[in-house]
Backbone atoms as SQL, in Angstrom:
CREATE TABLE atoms (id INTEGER PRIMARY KEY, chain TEXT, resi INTEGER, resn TEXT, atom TEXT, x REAL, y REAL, z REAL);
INSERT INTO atoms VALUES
  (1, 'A', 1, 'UNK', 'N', 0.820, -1.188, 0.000),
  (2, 'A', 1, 'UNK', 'CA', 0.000, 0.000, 0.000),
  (3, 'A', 1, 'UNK', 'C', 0.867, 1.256, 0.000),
  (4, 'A', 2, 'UNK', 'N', 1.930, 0.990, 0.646),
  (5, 'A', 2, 'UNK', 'CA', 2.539, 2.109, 0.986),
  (6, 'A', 2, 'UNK', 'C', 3.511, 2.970, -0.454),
  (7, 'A', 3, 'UNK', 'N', 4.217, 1.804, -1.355),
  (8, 'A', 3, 'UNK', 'CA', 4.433, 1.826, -2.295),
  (9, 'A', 3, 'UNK', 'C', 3.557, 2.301, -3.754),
  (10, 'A', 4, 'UNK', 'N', 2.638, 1.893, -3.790),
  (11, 'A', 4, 'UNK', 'CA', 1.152, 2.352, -4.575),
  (12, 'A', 4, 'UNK', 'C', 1.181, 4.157, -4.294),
  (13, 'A', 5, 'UNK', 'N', 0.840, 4.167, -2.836),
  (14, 'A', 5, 'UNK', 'CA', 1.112, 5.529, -2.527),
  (15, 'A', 5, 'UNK', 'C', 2.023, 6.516, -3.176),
  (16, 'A', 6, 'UNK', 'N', 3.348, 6.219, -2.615),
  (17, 'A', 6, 'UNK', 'CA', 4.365, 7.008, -3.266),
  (18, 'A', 6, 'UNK', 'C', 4.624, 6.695, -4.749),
  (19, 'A', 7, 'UNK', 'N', 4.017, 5.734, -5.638),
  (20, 'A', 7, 'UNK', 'CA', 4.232, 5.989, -7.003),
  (21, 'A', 7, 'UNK', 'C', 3.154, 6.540, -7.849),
  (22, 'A', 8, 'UNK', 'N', 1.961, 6.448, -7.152),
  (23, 'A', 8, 'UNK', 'CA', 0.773, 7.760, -7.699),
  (24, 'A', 8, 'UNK', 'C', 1.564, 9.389, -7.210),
  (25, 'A', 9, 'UNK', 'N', 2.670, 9.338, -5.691),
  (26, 'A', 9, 'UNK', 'CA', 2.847, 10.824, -5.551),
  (27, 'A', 9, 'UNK', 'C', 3.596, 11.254, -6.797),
  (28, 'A', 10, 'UNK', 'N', 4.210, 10.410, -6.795),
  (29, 'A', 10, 'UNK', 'CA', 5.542, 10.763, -7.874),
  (30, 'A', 10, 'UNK', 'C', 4.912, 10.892, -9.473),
  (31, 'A', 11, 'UNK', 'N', 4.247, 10.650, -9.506),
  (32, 'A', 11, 'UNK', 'CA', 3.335, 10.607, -11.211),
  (33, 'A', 11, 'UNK', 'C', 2.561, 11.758, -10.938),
  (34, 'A', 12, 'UNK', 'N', 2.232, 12.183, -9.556),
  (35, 'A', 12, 'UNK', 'CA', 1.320, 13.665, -9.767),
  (36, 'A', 12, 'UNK', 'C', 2.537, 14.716, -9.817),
  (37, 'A', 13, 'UNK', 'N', 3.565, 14.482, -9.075),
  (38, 'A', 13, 'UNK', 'CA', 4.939, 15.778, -9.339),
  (39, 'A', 13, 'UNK', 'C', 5.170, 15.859, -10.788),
  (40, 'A', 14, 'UNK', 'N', 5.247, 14.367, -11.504),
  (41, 'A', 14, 'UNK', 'CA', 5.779, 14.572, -12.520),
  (42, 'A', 14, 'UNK', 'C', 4.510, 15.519, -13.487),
  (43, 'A', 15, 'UNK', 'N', 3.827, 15.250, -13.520),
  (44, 'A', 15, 'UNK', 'CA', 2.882, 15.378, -14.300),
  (45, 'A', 15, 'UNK', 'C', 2.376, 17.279, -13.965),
  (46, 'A', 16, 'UNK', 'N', 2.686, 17.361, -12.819),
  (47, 'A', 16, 'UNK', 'CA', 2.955, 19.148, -12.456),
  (48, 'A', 16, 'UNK', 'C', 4.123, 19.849, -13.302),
  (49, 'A', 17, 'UNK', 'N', 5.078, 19.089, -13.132),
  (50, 'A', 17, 'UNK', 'CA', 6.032, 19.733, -13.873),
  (51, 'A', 17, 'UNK', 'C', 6.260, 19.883, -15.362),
  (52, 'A', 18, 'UNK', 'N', 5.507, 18.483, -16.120),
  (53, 'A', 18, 'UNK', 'CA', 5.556, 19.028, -17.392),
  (54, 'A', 18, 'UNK', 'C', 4.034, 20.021, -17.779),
  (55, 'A', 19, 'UNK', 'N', 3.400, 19.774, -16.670),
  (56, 'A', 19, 'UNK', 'CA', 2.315, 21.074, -17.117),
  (57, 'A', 19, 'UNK', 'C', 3.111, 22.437, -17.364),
  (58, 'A', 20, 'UNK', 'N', 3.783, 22.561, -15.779),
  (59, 'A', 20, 'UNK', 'CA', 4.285, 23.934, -15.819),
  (60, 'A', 20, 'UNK', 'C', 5.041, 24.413, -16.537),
  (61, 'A', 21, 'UNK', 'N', 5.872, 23.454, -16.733),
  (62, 'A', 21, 'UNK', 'CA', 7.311, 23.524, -17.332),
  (63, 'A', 21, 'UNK', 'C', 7.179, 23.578, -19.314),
  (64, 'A', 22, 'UNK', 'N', 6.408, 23.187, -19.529),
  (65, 'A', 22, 'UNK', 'CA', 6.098, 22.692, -21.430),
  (66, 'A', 22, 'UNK', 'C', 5.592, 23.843, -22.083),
  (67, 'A', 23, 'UNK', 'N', 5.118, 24.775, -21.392),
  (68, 'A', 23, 'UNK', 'CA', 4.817, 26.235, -22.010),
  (69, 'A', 23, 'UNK', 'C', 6.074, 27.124, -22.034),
  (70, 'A', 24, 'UNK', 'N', 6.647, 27.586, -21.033),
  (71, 'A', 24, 'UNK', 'CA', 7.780, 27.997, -20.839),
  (72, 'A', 24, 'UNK', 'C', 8.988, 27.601, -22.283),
  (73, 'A', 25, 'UNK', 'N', 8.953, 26.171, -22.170),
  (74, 'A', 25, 'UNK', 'CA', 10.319, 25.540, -23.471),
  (75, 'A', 25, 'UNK', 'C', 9.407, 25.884, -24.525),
  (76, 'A', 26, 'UNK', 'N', 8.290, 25.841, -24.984),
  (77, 'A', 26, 'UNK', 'CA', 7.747, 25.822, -25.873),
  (78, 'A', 26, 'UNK', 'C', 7.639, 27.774, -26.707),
  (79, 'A', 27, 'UNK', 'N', 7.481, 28.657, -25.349),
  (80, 'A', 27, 'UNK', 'CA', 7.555, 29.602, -26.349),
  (81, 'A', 27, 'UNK', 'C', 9.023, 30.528, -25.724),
  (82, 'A', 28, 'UNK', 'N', 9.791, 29.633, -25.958),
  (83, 'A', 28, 'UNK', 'CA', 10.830, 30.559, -25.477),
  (84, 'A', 28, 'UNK', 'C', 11.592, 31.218, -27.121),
  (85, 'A', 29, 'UNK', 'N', 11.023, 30.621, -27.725),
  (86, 'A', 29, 'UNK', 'CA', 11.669, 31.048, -29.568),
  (87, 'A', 29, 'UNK', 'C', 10.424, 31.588, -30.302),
  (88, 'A', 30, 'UNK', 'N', 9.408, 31.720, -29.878),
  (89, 'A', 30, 'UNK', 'CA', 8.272, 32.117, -30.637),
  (90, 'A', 30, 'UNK', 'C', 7.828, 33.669, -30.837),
  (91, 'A', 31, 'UNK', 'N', 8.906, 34.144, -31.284),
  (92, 'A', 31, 'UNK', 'CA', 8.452, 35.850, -31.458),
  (93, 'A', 31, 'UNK', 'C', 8.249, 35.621, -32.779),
  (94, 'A', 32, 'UNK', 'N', 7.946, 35.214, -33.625),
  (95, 'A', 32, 'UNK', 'CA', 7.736, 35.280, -35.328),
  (96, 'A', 32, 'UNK', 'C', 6.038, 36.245, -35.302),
  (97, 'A', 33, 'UNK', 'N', 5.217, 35.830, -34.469),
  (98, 'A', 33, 'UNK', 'CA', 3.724, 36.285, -34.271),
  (99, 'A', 33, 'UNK', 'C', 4.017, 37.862, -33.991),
  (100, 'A', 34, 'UNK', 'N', 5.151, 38.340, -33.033),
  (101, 'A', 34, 'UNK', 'CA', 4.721, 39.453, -32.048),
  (102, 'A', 34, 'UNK', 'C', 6.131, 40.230, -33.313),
  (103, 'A', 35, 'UNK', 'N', 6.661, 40.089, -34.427),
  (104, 'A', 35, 'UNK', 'CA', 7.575, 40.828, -34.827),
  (105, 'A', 35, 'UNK', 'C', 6.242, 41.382, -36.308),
  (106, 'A', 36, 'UNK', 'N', 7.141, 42.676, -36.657),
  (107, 'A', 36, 'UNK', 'CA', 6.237, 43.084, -37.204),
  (108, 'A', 36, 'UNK', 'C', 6.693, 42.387, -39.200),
  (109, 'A', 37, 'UNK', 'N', 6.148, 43.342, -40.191),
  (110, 'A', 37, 'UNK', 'CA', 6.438, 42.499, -41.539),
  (111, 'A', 37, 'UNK', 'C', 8.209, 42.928, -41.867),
  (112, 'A', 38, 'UNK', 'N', 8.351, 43.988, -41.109),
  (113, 'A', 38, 'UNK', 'CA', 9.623, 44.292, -41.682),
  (114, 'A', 38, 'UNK', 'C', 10.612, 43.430, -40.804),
  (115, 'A', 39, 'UNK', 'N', 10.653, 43.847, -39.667),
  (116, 'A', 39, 'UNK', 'CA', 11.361, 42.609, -38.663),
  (117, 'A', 39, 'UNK', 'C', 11.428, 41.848, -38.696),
  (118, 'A', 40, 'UNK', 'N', 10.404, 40.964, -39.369),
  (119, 'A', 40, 'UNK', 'CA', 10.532, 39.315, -40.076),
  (120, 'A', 40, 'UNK', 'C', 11.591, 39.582, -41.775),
  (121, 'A', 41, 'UNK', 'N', 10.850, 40.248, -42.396),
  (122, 'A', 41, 'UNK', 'CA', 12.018, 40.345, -43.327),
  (123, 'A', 41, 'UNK', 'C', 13.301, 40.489, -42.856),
  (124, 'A', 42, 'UNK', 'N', 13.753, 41.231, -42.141),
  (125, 'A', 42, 'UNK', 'CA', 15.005, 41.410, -41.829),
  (126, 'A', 42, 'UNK', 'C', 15.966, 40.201, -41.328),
  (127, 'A', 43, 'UNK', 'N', 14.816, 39.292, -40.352),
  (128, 'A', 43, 'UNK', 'CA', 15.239, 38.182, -40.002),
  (129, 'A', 43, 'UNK', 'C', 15.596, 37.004, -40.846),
  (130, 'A', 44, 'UNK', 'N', 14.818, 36.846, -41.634),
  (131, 'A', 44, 'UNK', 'CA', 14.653, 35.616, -42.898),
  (132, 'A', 44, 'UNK', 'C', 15.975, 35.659, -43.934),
  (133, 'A', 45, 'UNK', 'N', 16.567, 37.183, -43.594),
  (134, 'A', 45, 'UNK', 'CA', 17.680, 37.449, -44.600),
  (135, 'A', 45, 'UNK', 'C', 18.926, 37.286, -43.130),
  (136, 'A', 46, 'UNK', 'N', 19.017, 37.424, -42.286),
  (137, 'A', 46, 'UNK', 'CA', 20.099, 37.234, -41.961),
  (138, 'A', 46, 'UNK', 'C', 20.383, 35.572, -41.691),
  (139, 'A', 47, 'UNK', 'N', 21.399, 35.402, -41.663),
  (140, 'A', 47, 'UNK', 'CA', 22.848, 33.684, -41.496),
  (141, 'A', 47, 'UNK', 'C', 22.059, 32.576, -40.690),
  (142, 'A', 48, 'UNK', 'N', 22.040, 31.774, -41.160),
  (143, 'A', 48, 'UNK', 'CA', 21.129, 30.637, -40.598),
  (144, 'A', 48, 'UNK', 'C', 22.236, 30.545, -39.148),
  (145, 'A', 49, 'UNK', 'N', 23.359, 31.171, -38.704),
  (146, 'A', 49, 'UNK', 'CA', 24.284, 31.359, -37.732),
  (147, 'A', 49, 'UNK', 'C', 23.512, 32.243, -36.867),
  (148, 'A', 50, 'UNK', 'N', 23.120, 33.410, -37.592),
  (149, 'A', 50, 'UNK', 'CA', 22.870, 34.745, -36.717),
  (150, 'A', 50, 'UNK', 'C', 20.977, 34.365, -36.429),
  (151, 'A', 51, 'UNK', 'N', 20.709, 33.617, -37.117),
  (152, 'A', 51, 'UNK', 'CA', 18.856, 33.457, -36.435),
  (153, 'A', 51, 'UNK', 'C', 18.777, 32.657, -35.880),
  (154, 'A', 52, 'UNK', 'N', 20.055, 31.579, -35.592),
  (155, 'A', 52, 'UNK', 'CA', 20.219, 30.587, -34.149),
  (156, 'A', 52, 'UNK', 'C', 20.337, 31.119, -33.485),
  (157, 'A', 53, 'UNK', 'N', 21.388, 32.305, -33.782),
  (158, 'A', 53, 'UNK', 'CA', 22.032, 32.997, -32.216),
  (159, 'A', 53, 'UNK', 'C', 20.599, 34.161, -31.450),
  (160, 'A', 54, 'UNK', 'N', 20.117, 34.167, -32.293),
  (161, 'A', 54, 'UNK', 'CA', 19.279, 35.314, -32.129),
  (162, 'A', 54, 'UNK', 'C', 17.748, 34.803, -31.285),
  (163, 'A', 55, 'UNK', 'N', 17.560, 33.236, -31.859),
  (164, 'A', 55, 'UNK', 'CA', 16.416, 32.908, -31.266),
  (165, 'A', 55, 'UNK', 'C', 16.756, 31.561, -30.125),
  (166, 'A', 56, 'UNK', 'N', 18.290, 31.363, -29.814),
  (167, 'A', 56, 'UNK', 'CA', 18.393, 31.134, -28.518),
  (168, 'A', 56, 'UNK', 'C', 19.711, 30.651, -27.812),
  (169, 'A', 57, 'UNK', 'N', 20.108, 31.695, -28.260),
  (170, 'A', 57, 'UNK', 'CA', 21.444, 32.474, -27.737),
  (171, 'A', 57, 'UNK', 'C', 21.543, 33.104, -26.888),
  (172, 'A', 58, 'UNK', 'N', 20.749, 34.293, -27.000),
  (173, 'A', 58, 'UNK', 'CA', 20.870, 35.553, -26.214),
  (174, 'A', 58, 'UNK', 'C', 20.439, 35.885, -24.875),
  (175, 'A', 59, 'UNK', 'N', 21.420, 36.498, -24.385),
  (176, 'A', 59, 'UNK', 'CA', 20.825, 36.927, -23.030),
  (177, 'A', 59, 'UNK', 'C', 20.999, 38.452, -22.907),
  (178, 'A', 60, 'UNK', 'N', 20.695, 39.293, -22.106),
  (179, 'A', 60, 'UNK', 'CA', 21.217, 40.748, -22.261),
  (180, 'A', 60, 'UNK', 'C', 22.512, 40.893, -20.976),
  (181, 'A', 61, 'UNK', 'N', 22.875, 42.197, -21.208),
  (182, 'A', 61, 'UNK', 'CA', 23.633, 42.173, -20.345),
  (183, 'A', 61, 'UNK', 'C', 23.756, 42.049, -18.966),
  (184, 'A', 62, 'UNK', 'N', 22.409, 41.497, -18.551),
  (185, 'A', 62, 'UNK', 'CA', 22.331, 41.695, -16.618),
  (186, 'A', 62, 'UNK', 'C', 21.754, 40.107, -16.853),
  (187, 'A', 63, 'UNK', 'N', 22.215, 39.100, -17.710),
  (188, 'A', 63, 'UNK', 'CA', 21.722, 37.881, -17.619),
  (189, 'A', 63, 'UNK', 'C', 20.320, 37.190, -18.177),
  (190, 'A', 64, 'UNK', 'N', 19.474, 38.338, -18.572),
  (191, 'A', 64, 'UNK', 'CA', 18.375, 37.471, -18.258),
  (192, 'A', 64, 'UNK', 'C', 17.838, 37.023, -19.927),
  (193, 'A', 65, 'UNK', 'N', 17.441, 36.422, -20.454),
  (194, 'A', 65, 'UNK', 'CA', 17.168, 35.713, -21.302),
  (195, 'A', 65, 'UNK', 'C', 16.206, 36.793, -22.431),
  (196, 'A', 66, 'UNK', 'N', 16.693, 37.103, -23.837),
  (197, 'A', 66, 'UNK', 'CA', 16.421, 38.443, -24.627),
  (198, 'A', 66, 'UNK', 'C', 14.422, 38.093, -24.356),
  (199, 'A', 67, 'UNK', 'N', 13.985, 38.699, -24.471),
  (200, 'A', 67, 'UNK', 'CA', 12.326, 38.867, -24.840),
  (201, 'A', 67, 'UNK', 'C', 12.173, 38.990, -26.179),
  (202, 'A', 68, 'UNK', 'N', 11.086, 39.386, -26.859),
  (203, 'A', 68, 'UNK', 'CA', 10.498, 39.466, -28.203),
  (204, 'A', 68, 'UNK', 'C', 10.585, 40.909, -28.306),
  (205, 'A', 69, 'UNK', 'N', 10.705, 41.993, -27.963),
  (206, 'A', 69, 'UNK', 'CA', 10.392, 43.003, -27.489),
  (207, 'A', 69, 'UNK', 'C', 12.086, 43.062, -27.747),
  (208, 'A', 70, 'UNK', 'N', 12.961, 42.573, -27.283),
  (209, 'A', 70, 'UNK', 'CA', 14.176, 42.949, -27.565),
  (210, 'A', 70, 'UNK', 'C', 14.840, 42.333, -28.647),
  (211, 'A', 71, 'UNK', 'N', 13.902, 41.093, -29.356),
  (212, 'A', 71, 'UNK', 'CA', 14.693, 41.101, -30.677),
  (213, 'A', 71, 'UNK', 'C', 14.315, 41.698, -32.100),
  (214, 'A', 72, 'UNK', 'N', 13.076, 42.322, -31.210),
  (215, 'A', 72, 'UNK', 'CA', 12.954, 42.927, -32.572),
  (216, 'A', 72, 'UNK', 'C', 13.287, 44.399, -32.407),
  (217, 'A', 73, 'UNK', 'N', 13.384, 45.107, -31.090),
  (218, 'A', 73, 'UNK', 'CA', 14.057, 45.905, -31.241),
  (219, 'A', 73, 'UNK', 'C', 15.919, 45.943, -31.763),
  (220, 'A', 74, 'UNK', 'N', 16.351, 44.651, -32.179),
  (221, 'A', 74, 'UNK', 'CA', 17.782, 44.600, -32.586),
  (222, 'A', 74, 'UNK', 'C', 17.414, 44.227, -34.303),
  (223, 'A', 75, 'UNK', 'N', 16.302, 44.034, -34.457),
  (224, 'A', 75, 'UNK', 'CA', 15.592, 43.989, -36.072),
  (225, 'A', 75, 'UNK', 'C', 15.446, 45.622, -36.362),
  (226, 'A', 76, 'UNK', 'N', 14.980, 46.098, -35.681),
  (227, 'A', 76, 'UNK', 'CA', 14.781, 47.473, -35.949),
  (228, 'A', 76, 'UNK', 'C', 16.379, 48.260, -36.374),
  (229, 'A', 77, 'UNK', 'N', 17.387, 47.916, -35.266),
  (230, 'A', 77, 'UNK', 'CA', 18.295, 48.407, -35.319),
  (231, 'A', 77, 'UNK', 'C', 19.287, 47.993, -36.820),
  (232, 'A', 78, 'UNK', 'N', 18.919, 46.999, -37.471),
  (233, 'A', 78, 'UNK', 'CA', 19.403, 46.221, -38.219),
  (234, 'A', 78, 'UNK', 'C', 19.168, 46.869, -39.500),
  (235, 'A', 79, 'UNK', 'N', 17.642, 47.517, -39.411),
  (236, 'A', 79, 'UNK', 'CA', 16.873, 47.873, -40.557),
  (237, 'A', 79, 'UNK', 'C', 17.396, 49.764, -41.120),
  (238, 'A', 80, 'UNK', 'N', 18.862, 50.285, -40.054),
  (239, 'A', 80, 'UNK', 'CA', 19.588, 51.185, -40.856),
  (240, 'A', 80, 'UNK', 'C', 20.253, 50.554, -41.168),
  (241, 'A', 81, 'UNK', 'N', 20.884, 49.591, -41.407),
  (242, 'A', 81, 'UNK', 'CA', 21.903, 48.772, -42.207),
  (243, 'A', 81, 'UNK', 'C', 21.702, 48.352, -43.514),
  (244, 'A', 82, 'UNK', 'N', 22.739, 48.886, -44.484),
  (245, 'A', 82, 'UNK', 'CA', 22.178, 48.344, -45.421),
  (246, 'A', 82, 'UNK', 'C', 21.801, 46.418, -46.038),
  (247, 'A', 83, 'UNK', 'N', 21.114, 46.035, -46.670),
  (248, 'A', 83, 'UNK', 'CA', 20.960, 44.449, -46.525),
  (249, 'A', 83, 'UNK', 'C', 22.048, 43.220, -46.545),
  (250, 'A', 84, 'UNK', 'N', 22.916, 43.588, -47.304),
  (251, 'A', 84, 'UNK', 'CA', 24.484, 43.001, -47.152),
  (252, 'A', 84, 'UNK', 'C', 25.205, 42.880, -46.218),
  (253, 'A', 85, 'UNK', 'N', 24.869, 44.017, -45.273),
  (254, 'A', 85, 'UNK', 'CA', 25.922, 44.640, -44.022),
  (255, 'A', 85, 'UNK', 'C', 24.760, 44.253, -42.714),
  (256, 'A', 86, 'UNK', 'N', 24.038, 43.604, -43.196),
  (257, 'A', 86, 'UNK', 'CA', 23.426, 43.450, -41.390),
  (258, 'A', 86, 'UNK', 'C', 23.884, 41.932, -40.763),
  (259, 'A', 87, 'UNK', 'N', 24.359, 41.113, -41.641),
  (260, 'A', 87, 'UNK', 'CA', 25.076, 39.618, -40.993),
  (261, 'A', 87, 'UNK', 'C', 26.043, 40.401, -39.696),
  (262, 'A', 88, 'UNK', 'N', 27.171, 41.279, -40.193),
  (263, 'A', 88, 'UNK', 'CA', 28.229, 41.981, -39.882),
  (264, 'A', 88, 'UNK', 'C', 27.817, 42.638, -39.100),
  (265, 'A', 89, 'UNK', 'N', 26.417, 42.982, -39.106),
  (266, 'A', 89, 'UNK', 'CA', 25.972, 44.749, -38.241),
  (267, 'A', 89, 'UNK', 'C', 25.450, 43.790, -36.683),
  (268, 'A', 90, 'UNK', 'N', 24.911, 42.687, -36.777),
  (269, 'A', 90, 'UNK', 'CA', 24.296, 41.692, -36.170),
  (270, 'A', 90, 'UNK', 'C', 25.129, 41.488, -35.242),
  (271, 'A', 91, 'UNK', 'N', 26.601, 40.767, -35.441),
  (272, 'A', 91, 'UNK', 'CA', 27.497, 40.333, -34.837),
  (273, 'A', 91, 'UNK', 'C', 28.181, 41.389, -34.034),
  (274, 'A', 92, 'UNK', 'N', 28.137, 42.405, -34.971),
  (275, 'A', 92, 'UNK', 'CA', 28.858, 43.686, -33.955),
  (276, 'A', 92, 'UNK', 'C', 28.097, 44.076, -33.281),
  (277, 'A', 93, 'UNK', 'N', 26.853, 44.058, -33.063),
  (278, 'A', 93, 'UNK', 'CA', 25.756, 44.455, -31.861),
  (279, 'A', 93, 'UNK', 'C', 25.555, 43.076, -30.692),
  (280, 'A', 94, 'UNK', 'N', 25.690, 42.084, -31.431),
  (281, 'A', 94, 'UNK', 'CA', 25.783, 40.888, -30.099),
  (282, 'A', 94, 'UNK', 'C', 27.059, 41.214, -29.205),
  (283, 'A', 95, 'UNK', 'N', 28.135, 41.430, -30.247),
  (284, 'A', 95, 'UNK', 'CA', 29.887, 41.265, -28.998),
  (285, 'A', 95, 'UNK', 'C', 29.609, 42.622, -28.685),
  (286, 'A', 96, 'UNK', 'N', 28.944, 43.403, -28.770),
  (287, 'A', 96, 'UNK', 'CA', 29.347, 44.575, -27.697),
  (288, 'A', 96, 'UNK', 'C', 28.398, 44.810, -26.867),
  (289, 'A', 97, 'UNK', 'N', 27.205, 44.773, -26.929),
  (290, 'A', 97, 'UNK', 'CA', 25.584, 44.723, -26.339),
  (291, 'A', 97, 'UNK', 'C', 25.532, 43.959, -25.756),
  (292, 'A', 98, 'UNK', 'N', 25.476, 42.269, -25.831),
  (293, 'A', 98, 'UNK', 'CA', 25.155, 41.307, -25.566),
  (294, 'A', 98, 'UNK', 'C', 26.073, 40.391, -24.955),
  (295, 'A', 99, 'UNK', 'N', 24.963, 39.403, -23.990),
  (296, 'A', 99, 'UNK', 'CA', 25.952, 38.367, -23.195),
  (297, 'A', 99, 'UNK', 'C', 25.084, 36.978, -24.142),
  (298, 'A', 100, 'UNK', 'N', 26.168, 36.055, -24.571),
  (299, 'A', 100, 'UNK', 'CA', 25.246, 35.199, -25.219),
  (300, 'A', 100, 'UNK', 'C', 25.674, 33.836, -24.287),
  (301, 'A', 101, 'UNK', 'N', 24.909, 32.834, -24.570),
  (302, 'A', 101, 'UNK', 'CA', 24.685, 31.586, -23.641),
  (303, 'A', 101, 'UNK', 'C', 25.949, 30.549, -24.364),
  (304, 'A', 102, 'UNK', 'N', 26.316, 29.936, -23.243),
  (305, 'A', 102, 'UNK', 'CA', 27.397, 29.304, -23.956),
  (306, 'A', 102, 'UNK', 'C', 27.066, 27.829, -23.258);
């Protein structure tokens, strides 16, 4: 009995945690909805390198993990660059701006 017990507890923890936990992993890359038409263009053209690094790489500089809100404000920033020069413009705004995840 006692066993029965503790392996229904352990199937209700587990089963808490991928509730809680499966939204969180799930939209931690999902700004494509919240960026606007140009910010997606901008994205689709930069380095299959720089839209890894970009959608989960980044952290800012006090650690905490970029928002949607901050990558497309680095889309914005991208969008004075001319289209050739934003791979380059990208990288030079991560190494000096940015702390990325290693």
């Amino acid at each position: 009995m006692r066993y029965s017990t503790m392996r229904y507890g352990l199937l209700c923890a587990i089963l808490v945690l991928a509730v809680t936990c499966a939204p969180s992993v799930g939209c931690a890359e999902d700004c494509k909805g919240r960026l606007t038409s140009q910010q997606q263009d901008i994205y689709s053209h930069l380095s299959a390198e720089n839209q890894k690094t970009l959608t989960g790489e980044l952290k800012t500089r006090d650690g905490k993990p970029a928002s949607c809100e901050f990558r497309g404000g680095l889309m914005d920033m991208l969008a004075n660059f001319p289209p050739e020069k934003r791979d380059d413009a990208f990288k030079m705004l991560v190494d000096r701006m940015l702390i990325r995840k290693k």
